[in-house]
C-alpha positions as a Markdown table, in Angstrom:
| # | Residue | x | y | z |
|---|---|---|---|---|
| 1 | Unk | -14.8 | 10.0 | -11.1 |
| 2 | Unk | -12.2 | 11.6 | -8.7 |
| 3 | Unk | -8.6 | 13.0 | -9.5 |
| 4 | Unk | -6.5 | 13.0 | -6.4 |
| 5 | Unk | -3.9 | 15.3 | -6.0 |
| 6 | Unk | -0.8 | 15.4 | -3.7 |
| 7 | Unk | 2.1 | 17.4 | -3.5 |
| 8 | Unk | 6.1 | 17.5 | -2.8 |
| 9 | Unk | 8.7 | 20.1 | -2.7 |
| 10 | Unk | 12.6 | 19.2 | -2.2 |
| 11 | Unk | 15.5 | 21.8 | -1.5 |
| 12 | Unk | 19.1 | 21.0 | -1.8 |
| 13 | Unk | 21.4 | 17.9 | -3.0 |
| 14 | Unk | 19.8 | 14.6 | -2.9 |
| 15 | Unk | 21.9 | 13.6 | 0.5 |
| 16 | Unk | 21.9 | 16.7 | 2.3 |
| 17 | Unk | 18.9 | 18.2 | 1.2 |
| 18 | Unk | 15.3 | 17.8 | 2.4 |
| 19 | Unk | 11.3 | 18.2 | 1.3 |
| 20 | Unk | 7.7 | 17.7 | 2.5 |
| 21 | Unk | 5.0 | 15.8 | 1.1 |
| 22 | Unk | 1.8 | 16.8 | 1.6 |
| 23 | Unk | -1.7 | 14.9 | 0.5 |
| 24 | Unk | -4.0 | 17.3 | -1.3 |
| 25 | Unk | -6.9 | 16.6 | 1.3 |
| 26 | Unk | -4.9 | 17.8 | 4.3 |
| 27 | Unk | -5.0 | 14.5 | 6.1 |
| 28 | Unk | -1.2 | 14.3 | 6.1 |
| 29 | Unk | 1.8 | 16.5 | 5.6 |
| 30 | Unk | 5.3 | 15.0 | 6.4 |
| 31 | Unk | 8.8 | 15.7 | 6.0 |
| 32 | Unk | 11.4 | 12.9 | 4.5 |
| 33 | Unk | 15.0 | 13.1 | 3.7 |
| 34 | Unk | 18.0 | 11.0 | 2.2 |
| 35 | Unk | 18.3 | 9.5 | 5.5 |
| 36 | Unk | 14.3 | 8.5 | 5.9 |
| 37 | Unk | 14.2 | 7.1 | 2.3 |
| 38 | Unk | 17.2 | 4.7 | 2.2 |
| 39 | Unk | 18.1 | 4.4 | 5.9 |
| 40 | Unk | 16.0 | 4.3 | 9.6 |
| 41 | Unk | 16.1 | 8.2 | 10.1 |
| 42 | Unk | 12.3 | 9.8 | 11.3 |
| 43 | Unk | 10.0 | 11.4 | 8.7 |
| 44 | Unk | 8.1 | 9.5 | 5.7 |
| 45 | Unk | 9.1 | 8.9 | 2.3 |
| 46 | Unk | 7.4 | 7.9 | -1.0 |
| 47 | Unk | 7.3 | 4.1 | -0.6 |
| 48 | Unk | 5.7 | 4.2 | 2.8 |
| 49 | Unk | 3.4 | 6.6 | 1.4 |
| 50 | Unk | 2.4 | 3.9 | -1.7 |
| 51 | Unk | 2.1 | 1.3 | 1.0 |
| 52 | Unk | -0.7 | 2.9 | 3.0 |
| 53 | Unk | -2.4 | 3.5 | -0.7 |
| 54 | Unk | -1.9 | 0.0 | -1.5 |
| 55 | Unk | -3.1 | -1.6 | 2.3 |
| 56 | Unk | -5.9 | 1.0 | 2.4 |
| 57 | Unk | -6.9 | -0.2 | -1.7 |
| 58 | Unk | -6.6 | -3.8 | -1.1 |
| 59 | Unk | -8.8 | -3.6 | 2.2 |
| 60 | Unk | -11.6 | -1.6 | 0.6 |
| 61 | Unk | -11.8 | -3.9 | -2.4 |
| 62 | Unk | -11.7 | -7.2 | -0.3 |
| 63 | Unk | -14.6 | -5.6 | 1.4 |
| 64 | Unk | -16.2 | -5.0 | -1.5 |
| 65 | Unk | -15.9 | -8.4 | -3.2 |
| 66 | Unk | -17.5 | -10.0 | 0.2 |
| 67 | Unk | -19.7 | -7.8 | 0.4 |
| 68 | Unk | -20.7 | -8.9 | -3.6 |
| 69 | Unk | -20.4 | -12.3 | -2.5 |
| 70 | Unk | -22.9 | -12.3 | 0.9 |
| 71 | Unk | -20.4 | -12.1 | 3.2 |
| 72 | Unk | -20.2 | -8.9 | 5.7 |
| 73 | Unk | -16.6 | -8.8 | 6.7 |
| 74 | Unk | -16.3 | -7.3 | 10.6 |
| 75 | Unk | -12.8 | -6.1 | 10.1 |
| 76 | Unk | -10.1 | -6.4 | 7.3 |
| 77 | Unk | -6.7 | -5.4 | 8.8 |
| 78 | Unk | -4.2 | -5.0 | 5.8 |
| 79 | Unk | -0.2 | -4.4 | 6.1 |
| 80 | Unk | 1.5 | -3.5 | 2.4 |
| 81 | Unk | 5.4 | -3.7 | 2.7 |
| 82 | Unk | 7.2 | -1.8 | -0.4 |
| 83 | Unk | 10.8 | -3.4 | -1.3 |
| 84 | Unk | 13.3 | -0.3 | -2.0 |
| 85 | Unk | 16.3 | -2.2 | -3.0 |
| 86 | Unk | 19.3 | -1.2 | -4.8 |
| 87 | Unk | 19.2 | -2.4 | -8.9 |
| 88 | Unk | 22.0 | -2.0 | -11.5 |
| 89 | Unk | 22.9 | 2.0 | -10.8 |
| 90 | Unk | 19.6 | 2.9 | -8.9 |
| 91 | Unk | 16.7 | 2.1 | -7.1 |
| 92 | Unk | 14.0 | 0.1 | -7.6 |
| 93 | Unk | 10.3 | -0.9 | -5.5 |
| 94 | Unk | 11.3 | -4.8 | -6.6 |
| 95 | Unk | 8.4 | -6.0 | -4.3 |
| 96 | Unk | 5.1 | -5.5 | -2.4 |
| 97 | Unk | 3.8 | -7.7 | 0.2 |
| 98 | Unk | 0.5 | -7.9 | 1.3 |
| 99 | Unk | -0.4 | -9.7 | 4.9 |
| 100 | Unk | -4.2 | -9.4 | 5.5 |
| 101 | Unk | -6.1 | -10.3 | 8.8 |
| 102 | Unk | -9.9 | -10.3 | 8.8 |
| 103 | Unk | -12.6 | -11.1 | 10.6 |
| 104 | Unk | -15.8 | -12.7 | 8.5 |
| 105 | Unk | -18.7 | -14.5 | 9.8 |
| 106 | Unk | -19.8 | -17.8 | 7.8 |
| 107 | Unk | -16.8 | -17.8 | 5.2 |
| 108 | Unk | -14.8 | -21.2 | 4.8 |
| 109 | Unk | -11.5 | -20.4 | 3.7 |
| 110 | Unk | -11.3 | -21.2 | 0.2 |
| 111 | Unk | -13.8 | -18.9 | -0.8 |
| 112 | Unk | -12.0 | -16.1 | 1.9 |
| 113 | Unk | -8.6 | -16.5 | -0.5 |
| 114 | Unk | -10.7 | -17.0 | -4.0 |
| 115 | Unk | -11.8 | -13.4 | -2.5 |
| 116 | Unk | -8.8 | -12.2 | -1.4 |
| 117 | Unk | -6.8 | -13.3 | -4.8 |
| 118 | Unk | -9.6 | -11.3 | -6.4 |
| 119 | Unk | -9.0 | -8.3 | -4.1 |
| 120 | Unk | -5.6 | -8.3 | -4.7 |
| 121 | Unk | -5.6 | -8.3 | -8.7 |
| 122 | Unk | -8.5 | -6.0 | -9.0 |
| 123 | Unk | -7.7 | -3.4 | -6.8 |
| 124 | Unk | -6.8 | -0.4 | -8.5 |
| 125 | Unk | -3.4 | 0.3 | -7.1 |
| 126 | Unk | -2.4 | -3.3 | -7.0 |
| 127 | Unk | -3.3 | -2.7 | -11.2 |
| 128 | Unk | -1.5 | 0.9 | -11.1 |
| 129 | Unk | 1.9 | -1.2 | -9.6 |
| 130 | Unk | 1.2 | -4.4 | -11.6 |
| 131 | Unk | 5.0 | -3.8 | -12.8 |
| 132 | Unk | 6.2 | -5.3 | -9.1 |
| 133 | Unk | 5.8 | -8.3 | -8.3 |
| 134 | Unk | 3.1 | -8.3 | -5.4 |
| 135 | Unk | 2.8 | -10.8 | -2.8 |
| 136 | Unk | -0.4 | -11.7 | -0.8 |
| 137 | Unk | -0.7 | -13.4 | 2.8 |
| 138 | Unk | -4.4 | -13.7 | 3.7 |
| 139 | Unk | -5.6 | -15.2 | 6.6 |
| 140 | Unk | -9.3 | -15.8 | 8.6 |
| 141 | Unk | -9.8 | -14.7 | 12.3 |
């Protein structure tokens, strides 16, 4: 199977200093900082970064499980927000939250969420973060 690569370099203090993170396929490259990590400056940091893997896992894999299931989902729309709060001395990701939209013909909801539920504890970054709790709002279209 694949190994995915991605890379970040960091010069200076933690406050006053600066890096870039770049993916190892080229897609993205982005500069973060003290002030784009913990407050509302521009640039990227590392928890936004594990919530695109974690929206763009859990979307795939709900796919996936309609697919297995006879149902050919016409969009899944997923939004992960990573919880960076402050615990004991440091910082911790203390929470993910998962709001899906998605659009599939001739699925009643229960099965839609028995799919989703199953999407969001097999997917394998949900399994790779199973250390935070991870929340899941999943809705039909």
């Amino acid at each position: 199977m694949a190994t995915r690569k991605s890379e970040a370099e960091w010069n200076g203090t933690l406050r006053e200093g600066s890096g870039r993170m770049k993916l190892g396929s080229g897609a993205f490259e982005g500069k973060y900082s003290f002030a784009s990590r913990f407050e509302q400056a521009g640039g990227t940091n590392p928890e936004e970064l594990i919530a695109a893997a974690h929206a763009g896992c859990f979307s795939m894999a709900l796919s996936a499980g309609l697919g297995r299931a006879g149902f050919t989902p016409k969009r899944v729309h997923t939004t992960a927000a990573v919880h960076l709060e402050k615990v004991g001395e440091g910082f911790g990701i203390t929470r993910i939250d998962l709001d899906c939209e998605a659009e599939v013909p001739g699925i009643d909801d229960a099965a839609f969420q028995q799919q989703a539920s199953g999407a969001k504890e097999g997917c394998p970054v949900s399994k790779a973060l199973k250390a935070v709790e991870i929340t899941l709002q999943a809705r039909l279209v």
